[in-house]
N, C-alpha and C positions, 0 to 999 in steps of 0.2 A: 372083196379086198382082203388082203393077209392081214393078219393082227399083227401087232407089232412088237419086236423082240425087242428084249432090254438092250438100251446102247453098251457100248465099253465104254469103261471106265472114264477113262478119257474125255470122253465130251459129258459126262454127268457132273452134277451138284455145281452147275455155271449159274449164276444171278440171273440169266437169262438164256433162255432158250437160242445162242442166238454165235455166231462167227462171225468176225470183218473181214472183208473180202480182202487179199493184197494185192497193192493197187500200185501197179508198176511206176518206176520212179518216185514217188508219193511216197509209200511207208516206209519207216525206215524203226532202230529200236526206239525212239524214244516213242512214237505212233506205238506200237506193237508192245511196250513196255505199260505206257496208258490204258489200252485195251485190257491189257489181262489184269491189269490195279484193280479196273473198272468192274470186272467179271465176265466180260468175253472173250472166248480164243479171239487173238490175237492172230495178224500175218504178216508177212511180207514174200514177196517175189527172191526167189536167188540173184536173181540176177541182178536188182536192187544194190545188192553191197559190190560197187564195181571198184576193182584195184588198180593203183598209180603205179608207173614204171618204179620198180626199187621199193617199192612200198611193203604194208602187209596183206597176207591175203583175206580180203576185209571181208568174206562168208565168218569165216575164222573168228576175227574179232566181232561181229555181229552179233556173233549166237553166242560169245563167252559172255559178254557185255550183258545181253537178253537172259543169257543160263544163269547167271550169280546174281543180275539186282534181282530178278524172282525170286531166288532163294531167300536171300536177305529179307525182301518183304515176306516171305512166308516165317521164317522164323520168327519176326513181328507179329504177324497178323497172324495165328493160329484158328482162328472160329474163324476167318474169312480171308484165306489164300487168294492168292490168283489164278484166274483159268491159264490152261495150258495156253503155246501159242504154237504155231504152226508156220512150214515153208513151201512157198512155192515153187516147183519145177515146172519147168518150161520142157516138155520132154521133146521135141518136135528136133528132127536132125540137125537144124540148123545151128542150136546149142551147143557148140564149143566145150562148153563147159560144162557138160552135164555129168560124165562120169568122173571129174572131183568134186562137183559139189556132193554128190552121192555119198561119198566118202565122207566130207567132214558132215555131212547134216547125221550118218550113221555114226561119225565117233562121239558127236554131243547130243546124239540120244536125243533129235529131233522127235518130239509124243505125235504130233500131227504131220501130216505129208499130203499137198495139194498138188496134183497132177492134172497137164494143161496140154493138150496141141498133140493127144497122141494116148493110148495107155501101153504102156510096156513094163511087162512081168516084172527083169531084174528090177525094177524101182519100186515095185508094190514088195519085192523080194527083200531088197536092204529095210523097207521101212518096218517091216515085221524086224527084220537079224536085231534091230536096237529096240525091240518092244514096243515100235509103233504104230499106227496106223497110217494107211491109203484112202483119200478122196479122190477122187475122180469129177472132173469138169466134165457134164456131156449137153448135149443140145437137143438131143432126141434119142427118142426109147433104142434106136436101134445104137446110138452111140455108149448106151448106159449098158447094155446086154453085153456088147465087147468089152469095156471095160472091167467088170463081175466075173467076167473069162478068164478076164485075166491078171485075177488076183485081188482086183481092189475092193475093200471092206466097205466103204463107202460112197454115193453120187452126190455130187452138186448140180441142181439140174437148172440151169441157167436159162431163163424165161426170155420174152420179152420186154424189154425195159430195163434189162440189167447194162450195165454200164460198159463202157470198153467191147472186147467182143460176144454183146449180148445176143442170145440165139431167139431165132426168129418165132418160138412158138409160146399161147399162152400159158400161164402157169397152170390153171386149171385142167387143159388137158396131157399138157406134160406130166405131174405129179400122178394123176390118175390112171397113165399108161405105165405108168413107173412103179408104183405099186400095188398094179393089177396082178406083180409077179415076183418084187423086191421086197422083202421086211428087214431090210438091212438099215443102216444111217444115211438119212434122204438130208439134204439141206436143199433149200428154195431161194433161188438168186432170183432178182426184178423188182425195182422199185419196193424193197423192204428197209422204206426209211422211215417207218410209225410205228409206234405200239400195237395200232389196228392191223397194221400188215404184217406184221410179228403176227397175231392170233390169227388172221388169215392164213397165214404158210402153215400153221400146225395146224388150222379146222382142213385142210384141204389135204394133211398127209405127213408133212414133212416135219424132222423132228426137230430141224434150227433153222430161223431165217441165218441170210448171208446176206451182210451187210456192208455196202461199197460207199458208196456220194456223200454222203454224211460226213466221213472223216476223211476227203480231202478239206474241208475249208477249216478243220482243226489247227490249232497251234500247235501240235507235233508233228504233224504232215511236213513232211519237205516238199512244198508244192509253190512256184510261184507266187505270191502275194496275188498276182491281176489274176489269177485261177481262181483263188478261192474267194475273190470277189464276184465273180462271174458264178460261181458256185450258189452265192448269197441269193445273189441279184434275180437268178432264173428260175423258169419254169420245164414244166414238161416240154410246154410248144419249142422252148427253146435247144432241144438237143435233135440232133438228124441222126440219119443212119447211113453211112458209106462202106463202101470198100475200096475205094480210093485211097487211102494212103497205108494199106498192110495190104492189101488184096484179099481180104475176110472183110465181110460184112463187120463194124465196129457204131456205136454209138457217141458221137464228137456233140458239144457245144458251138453251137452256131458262130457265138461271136468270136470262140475261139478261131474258125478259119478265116474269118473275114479279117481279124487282127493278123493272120499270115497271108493276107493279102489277096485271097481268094474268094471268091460269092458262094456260100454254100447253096445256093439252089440254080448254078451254072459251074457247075464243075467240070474240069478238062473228062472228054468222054475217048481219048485215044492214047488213056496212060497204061498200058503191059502189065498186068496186073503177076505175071511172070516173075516180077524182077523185083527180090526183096527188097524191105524196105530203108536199109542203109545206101541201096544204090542209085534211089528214086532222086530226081530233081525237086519233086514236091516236098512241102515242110513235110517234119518226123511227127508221125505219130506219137503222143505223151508227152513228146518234149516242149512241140508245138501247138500239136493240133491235138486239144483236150478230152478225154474223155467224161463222160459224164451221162447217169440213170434216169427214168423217169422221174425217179423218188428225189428228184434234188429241192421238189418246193417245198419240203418239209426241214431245208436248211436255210435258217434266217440269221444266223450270226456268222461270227469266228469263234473259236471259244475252247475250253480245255475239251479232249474227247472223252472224259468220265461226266460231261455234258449233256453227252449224247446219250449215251446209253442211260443216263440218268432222266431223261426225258422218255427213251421209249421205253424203258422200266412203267414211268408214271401213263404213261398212256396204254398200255399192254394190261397193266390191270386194272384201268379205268374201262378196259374194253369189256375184258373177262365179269368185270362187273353189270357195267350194263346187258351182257347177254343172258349172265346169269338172272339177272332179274325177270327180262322177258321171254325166258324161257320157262322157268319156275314161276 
């Protein structure tokens, strides 16, 4: 295995080794404002800030909102800033919108850049012109290799268990085929909802968990109230895997499609899996029919999201401690 280079700047001196995942329709800034108080990059989806006819263009005001109360608290909080936070693009042709959002996330000097449904140069391109950085979403070593080709600084290598469209392999041999040839910035998506699975993803490789299920049942989440009770309420058993309603394999909450009316273990077997998914007759995906990780039975409340991280903080070096013991 390659030894491992110092990260950029960027993702160093975070309170925790660690990024939250954005979590479509769900984070929004005051989520991603939280996060980074908290000490972890922070995210959300572009697509997230969606605009009213006549309205403003709400990328715009997202990121001024997110760019200035940061500031603010960093002029306050000098010994204990907030981590950077980060955007997501959807890079995948269907995006409409991809080359403005490109544009404003380049004029406000977006530090982080999370890349999904595709890797293309000019977007690893802009994210450098404003002195930022490229992640890369991949699922497998061969998707991680194309990506590195083409330009991007770092992978998120999405496991098993991770939430929404979580990729079908597990973390252990993913990470291990990833940095049989990578000493770049690895981060490890799938059920990294403990402190133990935080030390887990860095004994195994990777240099930040990415952290998704946790902060939908938060009180800054924009997430239906009956979500992030179902959030509380479940377990592992309780989330399925489909491609049913994107035509990509995704990870849903069981009760959530029974609540649209549907049996999740007799699902229509002659839906087009062709035909995106704003023109499906089936409920929408996220709006409806919920995502959700293995890691969710490590969420028992609602509760502020500096909670959370405040918990897998305590547990992270409660781990680090017990190994240190019986190892020494």
């Amino acid at each position: 295995m390659l030894k491992a280079r110092a990260l950029p700047k960027v993702l160093q001196n975070l309170r925790l080794p660690a990024a939250a995942a954005p979590l479509f329709i769900v984070s929004c800034p005051d989520l991603v404002i939280a996060q980074c108080k908290a000490g972890i990059i922070g995210s959300f989806p572009a697509l997230n800030a969606r605009d009213e006819p006549g309205g403003p263009v709400m990328l715009e005001v997202w990121l001024k909102r997110i760019t200035e109360e940061l500031d603010r608290y960093n002029q306050h909080n000098p010994d204990r800033p907030a981590a950077p936070f980060a955007v997501n693009q959807i890079v995948h042709r269907s995006n409409e919108r991809l080359e403005r959002d490109i544009d404003i996330c380049t004029r406000w000097k977006v530090p982080v850049w999370i890349t999904s449904m595709g890797a293309r140069v000019e977007v690893n391109e802009a994210a450098h012109s404003c002195g930022g950085i490229a992640l890369h979403d991949v699922i497998n070593n061969t998707y991680a290799k194309k990506a590195i080709a083409k330009g991007a600084d770092g992978l998120i290598a999405v496991a098993a268990g991770a939430g929404g469209h979580g990729g079908p392999q597990s973390p252990f041999a993913l990470v291990r085929e990833i940095r049989e040839w990578f000493d770049g910035p690895l981060l490890l998506a799938g059920a990294v909802s403990t402190g133990e699975a935080l030390l887990a993803a860095r004994v195994l490789g990777a240099d930040l968990g990415y952290i998704g299920s946790p902060f939908v049942a938060m009180d800054e989440a924009d997430a239906d109230p009956a979500y992030k009770e179902m959030m509380v309420k479940g377990g592992a058993e309780e989330v399925m895997t489909s491609a049913l309603f994107t035509g990509h394999p995704g990870n849903y909450l069981r009760d959530s499609v029974r609540r649209a009316g549907l049996d999740p273990d007799n699902l229509p077997k002659d839906w087009d899996a062709s035909v995106m998914p704003d023109d499906s007759p089936l409920p929408k995906a996220w709006r409806e029919i919920w995502g959700a990780g293995h890691g969710i039975g490590a969420v028992k409340s609602v509760g502020p999201a500096a909670e959370v991280v405040d918990r897998i903080e305590s547990e992270y070096r409660a781990a680090i401690e017990r190994m240190r013991a019986e190892i020494c």
